[in-house]
C-alpha positions in Angstrom: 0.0 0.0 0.0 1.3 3.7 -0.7 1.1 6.1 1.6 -1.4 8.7 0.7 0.0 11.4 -1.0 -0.2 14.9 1.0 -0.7 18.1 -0.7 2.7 19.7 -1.0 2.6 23.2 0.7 2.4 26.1 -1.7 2.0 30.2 -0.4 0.6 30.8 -3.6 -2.9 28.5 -2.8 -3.8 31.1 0.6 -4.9 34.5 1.0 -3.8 36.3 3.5 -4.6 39.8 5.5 -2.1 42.0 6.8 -2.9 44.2 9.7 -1.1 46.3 11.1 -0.6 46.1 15.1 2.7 47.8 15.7 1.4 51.2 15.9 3.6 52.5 13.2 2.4 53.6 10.2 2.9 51.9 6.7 3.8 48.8 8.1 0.9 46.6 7.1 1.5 47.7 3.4 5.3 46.9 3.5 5.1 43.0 4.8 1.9 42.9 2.7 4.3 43.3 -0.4 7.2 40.8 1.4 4.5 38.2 1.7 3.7 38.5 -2.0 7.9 38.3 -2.9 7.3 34.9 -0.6 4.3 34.0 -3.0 1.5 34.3 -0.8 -2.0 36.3 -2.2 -2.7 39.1 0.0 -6.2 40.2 -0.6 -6.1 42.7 2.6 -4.1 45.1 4.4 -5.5 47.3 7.4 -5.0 47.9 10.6 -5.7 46.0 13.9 -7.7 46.0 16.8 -5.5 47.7 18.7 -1.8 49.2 18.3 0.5 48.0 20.8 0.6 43.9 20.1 4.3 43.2 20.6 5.4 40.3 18.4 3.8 39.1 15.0 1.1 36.6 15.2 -0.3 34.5 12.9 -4.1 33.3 13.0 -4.8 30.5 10.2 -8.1 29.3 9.2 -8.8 24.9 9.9 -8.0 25.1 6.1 -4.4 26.0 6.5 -3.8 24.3 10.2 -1.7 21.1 8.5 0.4 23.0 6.9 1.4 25.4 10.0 4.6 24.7 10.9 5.7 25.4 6.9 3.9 28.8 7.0 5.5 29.8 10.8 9.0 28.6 9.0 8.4 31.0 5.7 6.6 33.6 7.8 9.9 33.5 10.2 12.3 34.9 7.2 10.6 38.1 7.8 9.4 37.9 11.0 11.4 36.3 13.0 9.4 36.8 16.0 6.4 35.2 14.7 4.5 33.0 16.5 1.1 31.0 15.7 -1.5 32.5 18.2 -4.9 31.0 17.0 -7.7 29.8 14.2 -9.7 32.2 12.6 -13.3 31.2 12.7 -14.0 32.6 9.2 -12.8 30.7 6.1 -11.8 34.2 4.2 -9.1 34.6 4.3 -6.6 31.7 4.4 -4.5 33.3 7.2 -4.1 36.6 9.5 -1.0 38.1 10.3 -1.0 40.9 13.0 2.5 42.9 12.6 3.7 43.5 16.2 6.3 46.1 17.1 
């Protein structure tokens, strides 16, 4: 019997929103457009729900959860404080990543 075959991880099947929780401005616009170098769609950039979160978090949708530890790794070339911190309860989009300070 062969194993069953997994689906290989690609940034380019997800969308992802950038928001911006660093307090600084511009910053959700400039890792939006290092995420799309890394091949990932961003579809959103905006800012969060508050201004003062201190490291970058990523939320991913139940979608995405098997492939988190390749998305923390490729997330972690620009952010290297990253850290998963949740599941989005919505199915749009793929991911959310919170820029901290």
């Amino acid at each position: 019997q062969s194993a069953p075959t997994s689906i290989p991880f690609n940034p380019n099947n997800w969308t992802i929103e950038v928001l911006n929780g660093s307090g600084i401005g511009g910053v959700a616009g400039k890792a939006a457009d290092q995420f799309k170098t890394l091949g990932y769609q961003v579809i959103k950039t905006g800012n969060a729900d508050k201004s003062d979160y201190q490291n970058t978090q990523i939320y991913l949708s139940a979608s995405l959860t098997p492939f988190s530890d390749q998305i923390l790794q490729s997330i972690k070339t620009v952010y290297p404080n990253a850290t998963l911190s949740g599941n989005l309860s919505t199915s749009s989009p793929s991911a959310r990543i919170i820029i901290g300070k």
